[in-house]
N, C-alpha and C positions, 0 to 999 in steps of 0.2 A: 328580174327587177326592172320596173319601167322608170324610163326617162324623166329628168324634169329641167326646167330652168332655173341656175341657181346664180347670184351676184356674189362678189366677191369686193368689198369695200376696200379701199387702200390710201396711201397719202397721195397727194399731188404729186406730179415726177416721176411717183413708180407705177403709173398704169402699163406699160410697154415690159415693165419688169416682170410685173405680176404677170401677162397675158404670156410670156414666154414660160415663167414657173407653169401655167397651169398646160400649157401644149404639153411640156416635157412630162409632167403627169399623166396626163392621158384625157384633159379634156376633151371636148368636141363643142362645135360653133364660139369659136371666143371671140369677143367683141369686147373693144375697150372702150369706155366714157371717162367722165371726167370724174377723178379721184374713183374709180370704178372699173371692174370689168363683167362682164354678164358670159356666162357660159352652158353649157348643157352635162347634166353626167345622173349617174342614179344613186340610189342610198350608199352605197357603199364608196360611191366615190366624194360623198358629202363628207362621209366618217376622212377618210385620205386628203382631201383637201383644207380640213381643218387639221386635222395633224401635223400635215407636209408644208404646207405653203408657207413661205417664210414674212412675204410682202404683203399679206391680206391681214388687215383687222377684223373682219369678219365677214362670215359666209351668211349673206341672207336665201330665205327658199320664199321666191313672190306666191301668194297664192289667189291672190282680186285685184283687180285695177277697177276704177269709175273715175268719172267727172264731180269735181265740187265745187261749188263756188261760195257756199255760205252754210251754215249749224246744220242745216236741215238737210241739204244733199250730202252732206259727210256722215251724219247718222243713219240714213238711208243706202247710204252706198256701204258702210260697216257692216248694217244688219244681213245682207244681203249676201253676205257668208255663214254658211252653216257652222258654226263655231262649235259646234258640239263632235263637228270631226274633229277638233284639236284637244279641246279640252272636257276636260268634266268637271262637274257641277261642284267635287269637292279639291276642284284644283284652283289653285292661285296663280295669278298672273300680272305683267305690267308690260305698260306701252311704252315705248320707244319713240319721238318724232322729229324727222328731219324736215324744218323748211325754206321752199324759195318762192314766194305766193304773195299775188295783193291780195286775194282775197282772206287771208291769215295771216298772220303776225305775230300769234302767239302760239308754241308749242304745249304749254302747258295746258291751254284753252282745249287744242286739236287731242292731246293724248285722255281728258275730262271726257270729251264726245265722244269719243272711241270705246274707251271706258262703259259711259252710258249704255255706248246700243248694244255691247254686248252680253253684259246682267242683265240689261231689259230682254237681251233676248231669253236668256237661262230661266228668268225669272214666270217669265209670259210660259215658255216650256215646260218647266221642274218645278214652280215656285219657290224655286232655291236659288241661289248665284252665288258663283266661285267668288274668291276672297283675293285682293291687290296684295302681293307682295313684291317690292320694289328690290328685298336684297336677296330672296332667294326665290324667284317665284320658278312655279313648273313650266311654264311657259311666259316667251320673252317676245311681244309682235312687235312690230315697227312699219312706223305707219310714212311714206313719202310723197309729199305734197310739193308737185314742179308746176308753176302756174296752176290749171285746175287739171291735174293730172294726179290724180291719189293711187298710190302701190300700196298695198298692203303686202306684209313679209313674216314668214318667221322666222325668227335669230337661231342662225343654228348653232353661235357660239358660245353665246351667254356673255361672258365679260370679254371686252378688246384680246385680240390675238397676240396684241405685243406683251398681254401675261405670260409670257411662257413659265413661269412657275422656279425661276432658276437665281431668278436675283429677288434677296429680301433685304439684301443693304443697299444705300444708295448715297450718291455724293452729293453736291453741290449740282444743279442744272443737269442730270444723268439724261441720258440721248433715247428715245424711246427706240425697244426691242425692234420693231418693224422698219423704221427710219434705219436704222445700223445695217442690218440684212439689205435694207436698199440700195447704201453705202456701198456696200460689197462686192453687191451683183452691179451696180454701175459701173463699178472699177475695173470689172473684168476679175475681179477675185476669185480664183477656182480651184486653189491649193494646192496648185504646182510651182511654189517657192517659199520661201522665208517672205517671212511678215510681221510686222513691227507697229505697234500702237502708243507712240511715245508720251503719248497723256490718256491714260488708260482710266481712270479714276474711277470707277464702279466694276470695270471687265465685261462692258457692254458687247462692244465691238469684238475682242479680244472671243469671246465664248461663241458671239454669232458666225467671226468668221473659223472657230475651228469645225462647229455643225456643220459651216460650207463645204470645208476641207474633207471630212470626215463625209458627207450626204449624210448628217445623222438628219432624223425628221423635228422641222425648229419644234413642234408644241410636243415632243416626248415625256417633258416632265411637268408638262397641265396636270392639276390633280383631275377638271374635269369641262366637259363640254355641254351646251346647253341640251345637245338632240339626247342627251342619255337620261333625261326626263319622259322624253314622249313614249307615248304607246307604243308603236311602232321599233322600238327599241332593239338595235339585235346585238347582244352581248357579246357571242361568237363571232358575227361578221367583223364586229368590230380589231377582237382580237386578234384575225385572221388580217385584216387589213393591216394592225401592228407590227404584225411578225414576218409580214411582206416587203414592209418600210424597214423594219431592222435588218435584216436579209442584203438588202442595198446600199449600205455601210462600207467606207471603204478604208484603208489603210492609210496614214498620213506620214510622209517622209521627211517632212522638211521643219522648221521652228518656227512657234507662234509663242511673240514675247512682247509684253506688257510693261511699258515703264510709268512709272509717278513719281514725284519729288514729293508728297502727302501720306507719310507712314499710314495715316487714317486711309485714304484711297487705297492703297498696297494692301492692306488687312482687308477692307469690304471686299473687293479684287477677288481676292486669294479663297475668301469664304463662298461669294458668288460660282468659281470656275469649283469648286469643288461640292456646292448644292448641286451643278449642271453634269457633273462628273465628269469634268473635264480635265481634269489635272494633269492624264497622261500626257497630253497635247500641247499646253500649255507653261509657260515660264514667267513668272509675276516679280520685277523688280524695282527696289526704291533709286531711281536714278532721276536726277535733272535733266533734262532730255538735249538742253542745251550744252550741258557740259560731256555729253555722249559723241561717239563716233561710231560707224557702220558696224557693227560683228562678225558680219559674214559676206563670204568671196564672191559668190553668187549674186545675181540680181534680189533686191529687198524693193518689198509692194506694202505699201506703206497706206493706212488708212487713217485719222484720227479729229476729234472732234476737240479743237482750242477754245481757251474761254474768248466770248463774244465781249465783254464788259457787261454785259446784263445786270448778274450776279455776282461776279467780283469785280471788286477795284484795283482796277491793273491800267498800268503805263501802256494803252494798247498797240502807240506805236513804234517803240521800245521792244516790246513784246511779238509783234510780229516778223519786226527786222531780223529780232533776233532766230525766230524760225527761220525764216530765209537764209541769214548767217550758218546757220547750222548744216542746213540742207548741203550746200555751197561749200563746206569746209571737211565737213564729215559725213556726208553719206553718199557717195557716185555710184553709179548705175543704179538709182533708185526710181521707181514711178511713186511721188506720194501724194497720197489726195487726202483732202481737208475741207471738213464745211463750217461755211462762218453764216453769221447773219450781221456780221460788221464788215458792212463793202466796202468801207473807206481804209480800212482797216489792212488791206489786201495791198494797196498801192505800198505798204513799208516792207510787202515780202523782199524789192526786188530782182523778183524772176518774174517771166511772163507765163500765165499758164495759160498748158493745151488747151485744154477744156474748161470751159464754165457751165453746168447745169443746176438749174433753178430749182428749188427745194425748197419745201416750209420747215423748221424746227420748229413745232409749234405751234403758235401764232406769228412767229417771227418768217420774214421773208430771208433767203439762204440763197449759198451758192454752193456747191459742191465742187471743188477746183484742183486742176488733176499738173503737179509741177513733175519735170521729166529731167531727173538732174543725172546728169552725161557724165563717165569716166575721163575724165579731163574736157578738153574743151568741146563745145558742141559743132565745130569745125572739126576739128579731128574724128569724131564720130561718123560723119557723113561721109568723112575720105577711107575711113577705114573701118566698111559695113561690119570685118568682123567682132570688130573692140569690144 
């Protein structure tokens, strides 16, 4: 099977992330850009890298690049792909467009043209043209315009990555799938201790890091992927790539527990880790996180997403101290990290954290912030390396 160059789309902050998932796969040439990484591999490692990869929303495959600068060189540089290796004439399709151009400003205008040249093309060919379907089409292109720099792509995924197919309930402001796994893999999370999600509220987190725990592969319970449309389709490779990734599964020794003070979150929780078939792994309880103390001897790695005030109406800084209070009173030898998009919000933790790394939830600008609470005090930790 020959080679091709394939991107892997991602949020802000996890391009480094991503680009280490795909080394440890088994990419070849990986290069990261912004919100992006560009790699090389062959069909089969298309099928694995949508399966496997935790931090990508989607794998595009480029297949034209041109110059545009205005209606006429965009239709000209469309046509200009033999479109009939992709599709046929009784297939349905829709475009996709991302832009950062003076010479456009509208995506809808740019996916219209696109559109155009390529039924004109079918049309001038076949006297026939394939038909737009927007929610299930056979194929999915994506067209990217960076000043007058046009890519042309095919979506090998079909709908964002962060569907894994596992959660169908959801709370209040839930954390998307690939954002979580970011979470994770920033933290250093790698399933060698006890871990604790004290505001669990959907079992985002809670499911992504037992996969981690586990190497189960994140998209195992996608019902499906965009390339299982194409011609080219190979059912067995696929399967063979599946049972390669299950193979690499590993045993999980230690506890991964969920807490909510929202009997509603606790039920969504509890349904989601058990859609994911997670339950062996997993511990889902109705507790106030505040009125909690550590459970376990051992170091506890703590990851979790608090409300921002966005969406609820909370005393935020009230709210925060009291995290901090918590941290400080009942949990020692913990690392636990937390992302806010209310920075002012952070100064009533408290404690000073190690780390701050920049993060979008959203549209919202974030921090992912990493507190290091010491078995007594953090003098006595330094003098006595073993504590």
């Amino acid at each position: 099977m020959e080679n091709f160059k394939m991107i892997a789309k991602t949020l802000f902050g996890l391009e480094e992330v991503l680009a280490k998932e795909l080394r440890n796969l088994g990419a070849q040439d990986v290069q990261t850009g912004v919100r992006m990484v560009s790699f090389v591999g062959d069909k089969g490692f298309m099928y694995k890298a949508n399966l496997a990869l935790r931090t990508a929303l989607k794998i595009l495959k480029p297949i034209h690049s041109c110059r545009v600068y205005n209606d006429k060189s965009l239709y000209s540089g469309i046509q200009n792909v033999d479109w009939s290796q992709y599709l046929d004439v009784n297939d349905s399709f829709v475009v996709d467009v991302t832009l950062n151009s003076d010479h456009f400003n509208h995506s809808q205008f740019v996916a219209l043209k696109t559109k155009d040249a390529i039924v004109d093309q079918f049309r001038d060919k076949f006297g026939k043209r394939p038909n737009i379907d927007k929610d299930f089409p056979d194929l999915r292109i994506n067209v990217h315009i960076h000043d007058e720099q046009c890519s042309v792509s095919l979506d090998t995924s079909g709908s964002s990555l962060h569907h894994r197919g596992y959660r169908t309930a959801t709370n209040i402001a839930p954390i998307n799938e690939v954002l979580a796994a970011g979470m994770l893999l920033l933290s250093g999370w790698d399933g060698q201790g006890d871990f604790l999600d004290p505001m669990c509220g959907s079992g985002t987190i809670i499911a992504e890091a037992a996969m981690i725990a586990c190497n189960i592969p994140a998209n195992i319970n996608r019902k499906e992927f965009a390339f299982e449309k194409w011609s080219d389709w190979d059912n067995d490779l696929f399967e063979k790539i599946e049972d390669s990734l299950l193979n690499k599964t590993r045993e999980f020794h230690y506890t991964i527990t969920g807490y909510d003070k929202a009997p509603s979150a606790v039920e969504k929780a509890k349904n989601n880790i058990s859609n994911a078939n997670l339950e062996d792994y997993i511990i889902i309880k109705h507790e106030n996180f505040f009125e909690t103390k550590k459970e376990t001897s051992g170091p506890l790695h703590m990851v979790f997403n608090p409300p921002y005030g966005e969406r609820l109406d909370i005393d935020m800084e009230r709210f925060y101290r009291e995290i901090g209070d918590t941290f400080k009173q009942g949990y020692p030898n913990t690392n636990a990290w937390f992302i806010t998009a209310n920075l002012e919000a952070l100064k009533f933790v408290g404690l000073k954290p190690s780390r701050k790394i920049k993060l979008f939830n959203g549209k919202l600008e974030a921090r992912l912030v990493k507190y290091e609470i010491y078995e007594g005090s953090k003098k006595a930790k330094y003098n006595n390396p073993n504590q």
